[in-house]
KOLGURO-430524 format. One record per residue (C-alpha): residue number from 1; x, y, z. Coordinates in Angstrom, 2 decimals, padded with zeros to 5 digits. Layout:
N
+-----+---------+---------+---------+
:   k :       x :       y :       z :
+-----+---------+---------+---------+
: NUM :       X :       Y :       Z :
...
+-----+---------+---------+---------+
END
This chain:
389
+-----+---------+---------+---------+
:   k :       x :       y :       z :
+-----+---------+---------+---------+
:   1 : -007.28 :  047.33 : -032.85 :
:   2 : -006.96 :  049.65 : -029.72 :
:   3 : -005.88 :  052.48 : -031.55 :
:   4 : -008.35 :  052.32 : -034.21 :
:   5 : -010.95 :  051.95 : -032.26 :
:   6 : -010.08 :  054.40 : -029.81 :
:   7 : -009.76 :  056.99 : -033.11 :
:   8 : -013.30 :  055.87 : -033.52 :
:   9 : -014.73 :  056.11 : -030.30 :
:  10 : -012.87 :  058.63 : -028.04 :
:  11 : -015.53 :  057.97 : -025.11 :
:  12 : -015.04 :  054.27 : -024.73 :
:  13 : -012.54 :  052.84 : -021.78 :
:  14 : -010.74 :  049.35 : -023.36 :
:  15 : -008.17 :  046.84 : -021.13 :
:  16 : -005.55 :  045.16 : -022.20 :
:  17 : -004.10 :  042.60 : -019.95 :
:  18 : -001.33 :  040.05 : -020.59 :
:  19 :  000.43 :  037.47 : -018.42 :
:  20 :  002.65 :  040.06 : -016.62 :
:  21 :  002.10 :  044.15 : -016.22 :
:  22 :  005.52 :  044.89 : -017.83 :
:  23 :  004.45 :  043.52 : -021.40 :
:  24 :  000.73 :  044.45 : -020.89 :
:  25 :  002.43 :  048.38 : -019.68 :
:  26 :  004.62 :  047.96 : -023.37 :
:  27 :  002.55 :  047.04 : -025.82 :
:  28 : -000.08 :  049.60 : -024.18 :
:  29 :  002.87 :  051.98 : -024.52 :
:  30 :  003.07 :  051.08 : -027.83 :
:  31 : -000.45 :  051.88 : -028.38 :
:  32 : -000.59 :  055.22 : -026.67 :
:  33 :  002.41 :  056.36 : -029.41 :
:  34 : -000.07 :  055.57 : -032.52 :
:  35 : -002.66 :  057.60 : -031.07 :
:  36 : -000.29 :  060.51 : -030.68 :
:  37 :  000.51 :  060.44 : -034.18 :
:  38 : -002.84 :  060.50 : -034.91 :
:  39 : -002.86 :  063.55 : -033.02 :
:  40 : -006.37 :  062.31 : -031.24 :
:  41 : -007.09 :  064.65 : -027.80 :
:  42 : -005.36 :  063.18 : -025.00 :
:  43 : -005.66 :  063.56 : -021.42 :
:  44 : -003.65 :  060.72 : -018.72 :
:  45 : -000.58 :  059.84 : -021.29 :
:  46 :  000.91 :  056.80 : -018.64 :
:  47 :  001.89 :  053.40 : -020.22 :
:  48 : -000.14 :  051.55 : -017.57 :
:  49 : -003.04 :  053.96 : -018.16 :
:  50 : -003.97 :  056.98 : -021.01 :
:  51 : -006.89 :  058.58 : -021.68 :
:  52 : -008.54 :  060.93 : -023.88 :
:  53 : -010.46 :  064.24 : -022.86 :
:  54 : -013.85 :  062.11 : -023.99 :
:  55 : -013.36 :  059.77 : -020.97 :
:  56 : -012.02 :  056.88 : -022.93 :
:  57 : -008.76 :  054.97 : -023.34 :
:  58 : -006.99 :  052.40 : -021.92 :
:  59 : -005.58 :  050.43 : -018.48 :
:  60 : -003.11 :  048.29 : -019.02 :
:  61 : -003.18 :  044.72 : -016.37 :
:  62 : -001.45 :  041.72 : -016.13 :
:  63 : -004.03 :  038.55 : -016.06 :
:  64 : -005.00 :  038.20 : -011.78 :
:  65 : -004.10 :  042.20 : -011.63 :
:  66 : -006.74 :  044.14 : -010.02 :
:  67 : -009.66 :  045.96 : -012.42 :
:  68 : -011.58 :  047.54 : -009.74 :
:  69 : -013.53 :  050.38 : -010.96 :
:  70 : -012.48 :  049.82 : -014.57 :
:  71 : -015.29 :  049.73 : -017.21 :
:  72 : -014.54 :  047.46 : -020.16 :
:  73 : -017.36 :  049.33 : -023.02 :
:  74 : -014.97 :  049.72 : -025.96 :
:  75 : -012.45 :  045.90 : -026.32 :
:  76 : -011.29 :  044.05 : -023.39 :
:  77 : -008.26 :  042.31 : -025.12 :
:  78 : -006.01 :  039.48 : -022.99 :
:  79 : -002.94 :  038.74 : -025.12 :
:  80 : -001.27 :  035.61 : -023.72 :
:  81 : -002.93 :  035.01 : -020.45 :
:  82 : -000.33 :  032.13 : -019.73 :
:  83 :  003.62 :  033.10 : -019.95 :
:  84 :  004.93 :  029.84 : -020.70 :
:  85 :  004.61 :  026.11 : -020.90 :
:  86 :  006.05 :  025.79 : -017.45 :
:  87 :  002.57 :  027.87 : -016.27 :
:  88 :  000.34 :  026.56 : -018.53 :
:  89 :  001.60 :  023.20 : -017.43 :
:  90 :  000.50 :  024.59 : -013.60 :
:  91 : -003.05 :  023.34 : -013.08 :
:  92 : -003.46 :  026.16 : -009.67 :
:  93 : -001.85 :  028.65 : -012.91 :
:  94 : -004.85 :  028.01 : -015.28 :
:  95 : -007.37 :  027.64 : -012.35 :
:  96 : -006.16 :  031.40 : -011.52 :
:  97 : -006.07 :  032.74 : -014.68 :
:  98 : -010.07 :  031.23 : -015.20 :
:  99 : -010.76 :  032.77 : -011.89 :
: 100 : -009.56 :  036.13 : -013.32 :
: 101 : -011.58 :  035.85 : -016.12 :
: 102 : -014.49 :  034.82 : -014.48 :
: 103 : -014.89 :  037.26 : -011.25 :
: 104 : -013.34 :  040.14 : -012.55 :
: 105 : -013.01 :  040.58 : -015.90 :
: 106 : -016.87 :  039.47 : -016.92 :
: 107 : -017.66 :  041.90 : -014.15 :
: 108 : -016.55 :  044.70 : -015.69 :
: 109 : -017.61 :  044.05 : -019.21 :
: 110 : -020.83 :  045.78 : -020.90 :
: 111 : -023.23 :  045.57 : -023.27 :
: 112 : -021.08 :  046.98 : -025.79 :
: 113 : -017.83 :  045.25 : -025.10 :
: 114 : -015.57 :  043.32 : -027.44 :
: 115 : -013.76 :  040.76 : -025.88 :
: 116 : -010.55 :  039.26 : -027.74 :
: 117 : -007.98 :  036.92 : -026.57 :
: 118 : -004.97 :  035.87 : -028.52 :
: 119 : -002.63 :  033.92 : -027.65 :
: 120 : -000.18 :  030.69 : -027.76 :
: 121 : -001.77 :  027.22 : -027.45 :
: 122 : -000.06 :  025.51 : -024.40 :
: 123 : -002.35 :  023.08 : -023.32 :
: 124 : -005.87 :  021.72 : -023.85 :
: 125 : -007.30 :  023.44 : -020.88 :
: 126 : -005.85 :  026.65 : -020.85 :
: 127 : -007.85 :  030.13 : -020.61 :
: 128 : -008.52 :  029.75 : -024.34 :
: 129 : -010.02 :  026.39 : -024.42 :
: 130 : -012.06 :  027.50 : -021.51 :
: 131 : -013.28 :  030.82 : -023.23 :
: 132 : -014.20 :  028.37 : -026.44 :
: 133 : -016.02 :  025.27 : -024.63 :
: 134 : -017.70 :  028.10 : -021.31 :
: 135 : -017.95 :  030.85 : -023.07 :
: 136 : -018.88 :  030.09 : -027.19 :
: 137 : -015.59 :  031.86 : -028.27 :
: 138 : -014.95 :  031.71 : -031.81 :
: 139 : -012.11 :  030.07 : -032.51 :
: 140 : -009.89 :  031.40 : -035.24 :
: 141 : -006.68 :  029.31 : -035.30 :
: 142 : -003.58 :  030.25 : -037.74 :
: 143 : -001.82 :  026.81 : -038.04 :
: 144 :  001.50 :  027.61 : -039.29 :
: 145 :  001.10 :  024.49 : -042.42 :
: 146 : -002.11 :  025.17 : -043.50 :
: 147 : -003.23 :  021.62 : -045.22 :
: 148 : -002.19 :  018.44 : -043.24 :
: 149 :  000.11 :  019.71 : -040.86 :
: 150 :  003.50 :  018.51 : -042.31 :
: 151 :  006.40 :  020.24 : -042.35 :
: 152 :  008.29 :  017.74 : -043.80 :
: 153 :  006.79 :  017.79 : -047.54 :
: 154 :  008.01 :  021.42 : -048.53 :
: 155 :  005.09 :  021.21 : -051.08 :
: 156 :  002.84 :  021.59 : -047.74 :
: 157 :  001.45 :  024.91 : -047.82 :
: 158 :  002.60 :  027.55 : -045.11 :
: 159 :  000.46 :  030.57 : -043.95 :
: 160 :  003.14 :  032.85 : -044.13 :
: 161 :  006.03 :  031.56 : -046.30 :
: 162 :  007.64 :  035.42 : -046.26 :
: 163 :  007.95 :  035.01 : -042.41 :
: 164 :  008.70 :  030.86 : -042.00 :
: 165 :  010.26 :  028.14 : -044.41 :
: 166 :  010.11 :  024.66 : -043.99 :
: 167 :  013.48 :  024.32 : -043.18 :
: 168 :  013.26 :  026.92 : -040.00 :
: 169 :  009.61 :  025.32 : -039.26 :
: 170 :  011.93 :  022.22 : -038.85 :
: 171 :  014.45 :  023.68 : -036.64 :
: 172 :  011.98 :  025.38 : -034.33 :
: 173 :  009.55 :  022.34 : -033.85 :
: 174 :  011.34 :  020.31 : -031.11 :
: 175 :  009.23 :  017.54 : -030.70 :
: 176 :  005.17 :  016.74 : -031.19 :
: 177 :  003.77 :  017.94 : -028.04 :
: 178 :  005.71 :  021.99 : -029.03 :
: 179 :  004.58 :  021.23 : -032.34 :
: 180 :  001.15 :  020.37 : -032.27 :
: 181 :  000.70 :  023.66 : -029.46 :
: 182 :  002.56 :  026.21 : -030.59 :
: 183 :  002.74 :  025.90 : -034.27 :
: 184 : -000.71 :  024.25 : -035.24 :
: 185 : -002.79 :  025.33 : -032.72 :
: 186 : -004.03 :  021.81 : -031.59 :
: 187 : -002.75 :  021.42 : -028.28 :
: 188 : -001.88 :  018.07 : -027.31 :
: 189 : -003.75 :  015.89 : -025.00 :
: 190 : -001.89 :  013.84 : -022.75 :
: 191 : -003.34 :  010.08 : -021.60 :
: 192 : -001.67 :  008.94 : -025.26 :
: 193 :  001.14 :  006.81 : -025.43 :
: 194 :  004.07 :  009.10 : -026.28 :
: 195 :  006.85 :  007.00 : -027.70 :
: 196 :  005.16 :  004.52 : -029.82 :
: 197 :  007.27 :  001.44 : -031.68 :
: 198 :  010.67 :  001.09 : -030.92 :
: 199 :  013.50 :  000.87 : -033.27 :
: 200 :  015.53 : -002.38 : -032.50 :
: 201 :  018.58 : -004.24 : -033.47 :
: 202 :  020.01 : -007.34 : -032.21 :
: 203 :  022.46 : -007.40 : -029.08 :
: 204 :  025.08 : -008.60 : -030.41 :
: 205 :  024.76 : -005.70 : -033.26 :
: 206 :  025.20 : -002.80 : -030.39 :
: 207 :  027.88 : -000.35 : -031.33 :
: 208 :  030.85 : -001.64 : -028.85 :
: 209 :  032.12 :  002.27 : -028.63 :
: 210 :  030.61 :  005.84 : -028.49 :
: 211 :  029.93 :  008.32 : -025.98 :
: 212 :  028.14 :  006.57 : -023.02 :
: 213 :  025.59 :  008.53 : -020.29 :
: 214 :  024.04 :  006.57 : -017.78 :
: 215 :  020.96 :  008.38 : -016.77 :
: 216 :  019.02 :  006.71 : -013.06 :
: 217 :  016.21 :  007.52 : -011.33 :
: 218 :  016.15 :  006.58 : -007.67 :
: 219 :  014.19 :  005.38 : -005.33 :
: 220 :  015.32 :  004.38 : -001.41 :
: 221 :  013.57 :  001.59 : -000.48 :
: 222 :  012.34 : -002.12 : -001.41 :
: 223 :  008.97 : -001.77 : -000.46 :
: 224 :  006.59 : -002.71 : -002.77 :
: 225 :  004.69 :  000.10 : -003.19 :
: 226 :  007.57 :  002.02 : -003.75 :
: 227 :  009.11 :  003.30 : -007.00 :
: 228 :  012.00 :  001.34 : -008.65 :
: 229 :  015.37 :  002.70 : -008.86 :
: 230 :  016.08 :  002.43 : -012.86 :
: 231 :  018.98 :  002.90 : -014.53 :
: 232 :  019.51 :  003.60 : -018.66 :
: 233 :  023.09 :  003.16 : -020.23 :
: 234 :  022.80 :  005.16 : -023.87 :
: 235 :  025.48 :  004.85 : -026.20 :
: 236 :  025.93 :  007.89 : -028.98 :
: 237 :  027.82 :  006.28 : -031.91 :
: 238 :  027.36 :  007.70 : -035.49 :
: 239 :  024.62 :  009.71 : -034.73 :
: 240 :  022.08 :  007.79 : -033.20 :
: 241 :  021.46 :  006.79 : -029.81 :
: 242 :  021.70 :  002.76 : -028.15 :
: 243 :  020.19 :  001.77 : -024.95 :
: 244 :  023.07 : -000.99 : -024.71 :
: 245 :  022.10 : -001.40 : -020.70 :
: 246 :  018.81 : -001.48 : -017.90 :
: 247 :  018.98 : -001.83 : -014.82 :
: 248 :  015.50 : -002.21 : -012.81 :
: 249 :  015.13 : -003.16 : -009.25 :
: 250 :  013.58 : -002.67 : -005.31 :
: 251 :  016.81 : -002.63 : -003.24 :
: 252 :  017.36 : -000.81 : -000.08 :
: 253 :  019.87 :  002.48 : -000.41 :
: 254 :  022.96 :  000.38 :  000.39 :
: 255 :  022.05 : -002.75 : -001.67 :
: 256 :  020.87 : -000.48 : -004.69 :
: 257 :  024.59 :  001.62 : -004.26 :
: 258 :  026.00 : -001.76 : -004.93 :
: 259 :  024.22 : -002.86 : -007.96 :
: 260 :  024.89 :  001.35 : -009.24 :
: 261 :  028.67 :  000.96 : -008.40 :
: 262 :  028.63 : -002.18 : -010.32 :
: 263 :  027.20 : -000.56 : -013.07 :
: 264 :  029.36 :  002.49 : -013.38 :
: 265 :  032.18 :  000.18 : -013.08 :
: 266 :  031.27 : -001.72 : -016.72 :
: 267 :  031.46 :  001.81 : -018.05 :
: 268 :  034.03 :  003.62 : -016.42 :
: 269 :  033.95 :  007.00 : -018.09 :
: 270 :  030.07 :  007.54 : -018.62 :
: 271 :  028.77 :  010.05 : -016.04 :
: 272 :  025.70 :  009.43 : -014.27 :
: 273 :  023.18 :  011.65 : -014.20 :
: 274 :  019.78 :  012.09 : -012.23 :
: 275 :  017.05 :  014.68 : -012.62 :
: 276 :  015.05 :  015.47 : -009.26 :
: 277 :  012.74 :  017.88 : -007.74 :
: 278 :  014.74 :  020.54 : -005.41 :
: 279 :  013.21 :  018.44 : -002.40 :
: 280 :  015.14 :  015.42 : -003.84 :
: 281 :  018.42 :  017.14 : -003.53 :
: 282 :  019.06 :  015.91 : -000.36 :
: 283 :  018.40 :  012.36 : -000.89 :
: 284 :  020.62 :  012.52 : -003.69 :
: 285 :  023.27 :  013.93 : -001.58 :
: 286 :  022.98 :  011.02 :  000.67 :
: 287 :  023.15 :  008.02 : -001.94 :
: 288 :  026.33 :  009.53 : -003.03 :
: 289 :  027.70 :  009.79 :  000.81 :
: 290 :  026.75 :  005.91 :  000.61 :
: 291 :  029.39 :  005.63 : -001.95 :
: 292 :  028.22 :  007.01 : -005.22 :
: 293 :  030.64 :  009.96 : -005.44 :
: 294 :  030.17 :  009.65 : -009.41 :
: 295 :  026.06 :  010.98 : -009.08 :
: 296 :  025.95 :  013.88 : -010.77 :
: 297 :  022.41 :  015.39 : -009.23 :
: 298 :  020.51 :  017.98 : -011.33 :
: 299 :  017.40 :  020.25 : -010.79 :
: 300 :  014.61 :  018.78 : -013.25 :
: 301 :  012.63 :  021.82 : -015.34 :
: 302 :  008.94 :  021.06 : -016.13 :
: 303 :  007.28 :  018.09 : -015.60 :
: 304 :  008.41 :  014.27 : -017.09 :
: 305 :  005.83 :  014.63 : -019.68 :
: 306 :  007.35 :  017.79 : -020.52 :
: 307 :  011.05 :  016.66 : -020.06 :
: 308 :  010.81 :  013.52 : -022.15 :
: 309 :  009.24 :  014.95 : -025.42 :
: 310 :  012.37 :  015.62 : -027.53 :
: 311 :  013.41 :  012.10 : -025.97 :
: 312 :  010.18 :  010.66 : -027.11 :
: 313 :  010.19 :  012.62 : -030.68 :
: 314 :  013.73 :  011.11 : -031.70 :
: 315 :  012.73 :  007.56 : -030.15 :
: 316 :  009.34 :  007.97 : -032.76 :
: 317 :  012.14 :  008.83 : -035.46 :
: 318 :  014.25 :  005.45 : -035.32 :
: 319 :  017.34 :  007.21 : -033.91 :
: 320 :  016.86 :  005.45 : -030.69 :
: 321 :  017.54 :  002.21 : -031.16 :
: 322 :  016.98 : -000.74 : -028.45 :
: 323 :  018.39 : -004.50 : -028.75 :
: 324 :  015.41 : -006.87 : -029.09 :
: 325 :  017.11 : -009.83 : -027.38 :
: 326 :  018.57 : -008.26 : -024.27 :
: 327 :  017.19 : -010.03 : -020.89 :
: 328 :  015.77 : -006.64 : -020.04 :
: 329 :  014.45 : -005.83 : -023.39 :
: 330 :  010.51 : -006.27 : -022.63 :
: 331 :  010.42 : -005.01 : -019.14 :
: 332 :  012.07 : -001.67 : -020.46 :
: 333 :  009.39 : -001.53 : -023.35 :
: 334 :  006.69 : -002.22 : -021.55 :
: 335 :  007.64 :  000.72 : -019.58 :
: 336 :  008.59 :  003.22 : -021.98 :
: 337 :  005.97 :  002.60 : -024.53 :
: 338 :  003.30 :  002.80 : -021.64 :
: 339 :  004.39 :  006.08 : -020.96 :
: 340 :  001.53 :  008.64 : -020.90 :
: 341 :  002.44 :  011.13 : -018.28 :
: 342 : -000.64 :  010.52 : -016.27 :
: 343 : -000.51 :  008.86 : -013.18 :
: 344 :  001.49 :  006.11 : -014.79 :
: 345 :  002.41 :  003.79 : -011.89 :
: 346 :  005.76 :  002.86 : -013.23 :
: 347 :  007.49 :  005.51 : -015.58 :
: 348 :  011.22 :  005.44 : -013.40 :
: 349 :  012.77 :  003.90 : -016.75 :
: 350 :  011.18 :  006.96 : -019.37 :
: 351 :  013.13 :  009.20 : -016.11 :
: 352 :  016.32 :  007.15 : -016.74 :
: 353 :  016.31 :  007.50 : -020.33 :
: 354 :  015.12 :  011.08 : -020.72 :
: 355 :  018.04 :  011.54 : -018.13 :
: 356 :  020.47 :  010.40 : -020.61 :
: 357 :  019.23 :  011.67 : -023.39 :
: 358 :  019.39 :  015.25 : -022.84 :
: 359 :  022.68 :  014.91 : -020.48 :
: 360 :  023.76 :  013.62 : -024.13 :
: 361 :  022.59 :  017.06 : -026.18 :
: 362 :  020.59 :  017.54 : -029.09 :
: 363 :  021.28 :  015.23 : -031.47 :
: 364 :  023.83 :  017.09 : -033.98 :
: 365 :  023.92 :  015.36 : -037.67 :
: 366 :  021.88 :  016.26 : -040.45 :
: 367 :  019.57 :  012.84 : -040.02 :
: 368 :  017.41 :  014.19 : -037.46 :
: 369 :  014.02 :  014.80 : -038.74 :
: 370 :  012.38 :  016.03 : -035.59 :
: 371 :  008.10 :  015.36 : -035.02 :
: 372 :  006.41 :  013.23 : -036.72 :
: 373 :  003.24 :  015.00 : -037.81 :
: 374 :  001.53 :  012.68 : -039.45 :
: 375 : -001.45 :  010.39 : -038.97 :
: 376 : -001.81 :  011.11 : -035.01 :
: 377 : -005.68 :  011.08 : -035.00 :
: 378 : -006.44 :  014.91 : -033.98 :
: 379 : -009.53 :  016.22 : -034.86 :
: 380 : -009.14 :  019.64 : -036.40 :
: 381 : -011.83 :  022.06 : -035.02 :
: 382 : -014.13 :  024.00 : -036.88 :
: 383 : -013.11 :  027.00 : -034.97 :
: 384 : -010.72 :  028.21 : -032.63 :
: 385 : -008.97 :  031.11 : -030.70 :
: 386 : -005.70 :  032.64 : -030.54 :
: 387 : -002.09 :  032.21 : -033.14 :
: 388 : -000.71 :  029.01 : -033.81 :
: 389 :  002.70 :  030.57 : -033.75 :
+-----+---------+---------+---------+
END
């Protein structure tokens, strides 16, 4: 679109920004080597900035970089304003990038601007959803299955079949919440319960061997107000996953070392596992001093909402499987299938499990069939902005 309309209108000044000036500096790059071939009159020939005699071309930004002194008359294009899920995920991240947006960029724009922005559907209230509901963007969305959204029907109809089948549709959905985003274009709001019904089986019916992770979540005192220390046993037998063991309680550090010892002795070679922040490093260090040598701390990535989706999307496929008639059985549910990821006031269990879980691996047999796509309730919208995938 830049080049063309640069060919078109050699007197008109466009920017292209993009989460980061290296891929904003490439793609303008990129850019710059069309018009050559087109063998239009150039003047500046710099990947972060080119220019033809006329006065026109473009200066390439990354989303927050400074646009001082930069018209926008010909297109003012942002190509993924947000770098990743981890940013999107950042509330301060999208409150910057709608700062951007709204201080600078707007204040450069003119009456004959064209403003585009494409881009990858992280989260409800990212710089796209804020363009469409502030702004009046249209929103053109490419859903990757363009009828009902399932992948699993291969009669579905994709928008590009010569690009994506339903098989590698399959393998690159990990769970709903990526899904939903990336692929369809419908970003996920959370406040929903994520796991849903749980697949059960009776207790005496657990698998007695497999592969066993126990996965905890700690907490250091027995105040109540305080979080619970939880701890998940899961069992990998034949494919599918067993919580065969919970352990939920207030204890101070030493008494809740005992009960953890205790546990790790009833499964001898399981290691146990804990995702923390950085800042929780040092706590973990000191539970372990207390006589927990077999804590295996690790540095969590993203947020629990985040972390527990591929957790949550094989729980919502029946391959993880929970006894009905254990003593812990309801407590645990009530729990896990609260779980929203906002401002739950007890979610130390969906920690605990999700710690297993992926301390376990992606689940590796054929019978894995991934998100469940249909009947969630979205709403489709009439319009939209930016590539589904």
């Amino acid at each position: 679109a830049l080049a063309y309309t640069t060919g078109r209108n050699l007197n008109k000044s466009h920017i292209y920004a993009s989460y980061g000036v290296t891929l904003a500096k490439r793609n303008s790059r990129s850019t710059l080597n069309l018009v050559k071939r087109c063998k239009l009159p150039l003047d500046l020939q710099g990947a972060k900035e080119w220019s033809t005699l006329d006065g026109g071309g473009v200066f390439a930004v990354g989303v927050q970089g400074d646009i001082t002194g930069r018209p926008i008359t010909g297109i003012g294009l942002i190509d993924d304003p947000h770098k990743n899920r981890k940013e999107a995920e950042s509330a301060a991240m999208r409150a910057h990038a709608k700062d951007w947006y709204n201080s600078d960029f707007l204040s450069r724009i003119h009456v004959t601007t064209s403003i585009i922005c494409i881009a990858s559907r992280f989260h409800v209230d990212d710089l796209p959803a804020h363009l469409i509901a502030e702004h009046g963007f249209e929103y053109v969305r490419l859903p990757a299955v363009v009828d009902d959204g399932d992948i699993w029907d291969d009669a579905s109809t994709l928008l590009a079949p010569e690009l994506y089948t339903h098989q590698l549709l399959r393998e690159k959905a990990k769970n709903d919440y990526e899904w939903w985003s990336l692929y369809m274009g419908l970003p996920r709001p959370r406040g929903e319960s994520l796991f849903g019904q749980a697949t059960t089986c009776a207790l005496a019916d657990l698998p007695r061997s497999g592969r066993d992770v126990i996965g905890i979540d700690l907490a250091y005192t027995k105040k109540t107000k305080s979080d619970r220390t939880a701890a998940v046993v899961l069992r990998e037998h034949d494919g599918d996953r067993y919580v065969v063991e919970v352990l939920q309680f207030q204890l101070a550090a030493d008494k809740g070392v005992t009960e953890l010892q205790a546990l790790s002795a009833r499964y001898p070679h399981a290691p146990m596992v804990w995702h923390g922040s950085s800042t929780e490093a040092g706590g973990a260090q000191a539970i372990r001093s207390l006589g927990l040598p077999m804590l295996r701390p690790k540095i969590a990535v993203g947020d629990k909402f985040v972390r527990a989706q591929e957790t949550a999307a094989a729980w919502r496929s029946g391959r993880v499987i929970v006894p009905r008639d254990a003593t812990w059985t309801t407590s645990f549910l009530d729990v896990v299938q609260g779980f929203t990821g906002v401002n739950d006031s007890n979610d130390d269990a969906v920690d605990a499990l999700t710690s297993a879980f992926d301390e376990l691996g992606p689940l590796r047999d054929g019978r894995e069939r991934g998100p469940s796509v249909r009947g969630l309730g979205y709403r489709r919208p009439t319009a939209g902005l930016g590539r589904a995938y």
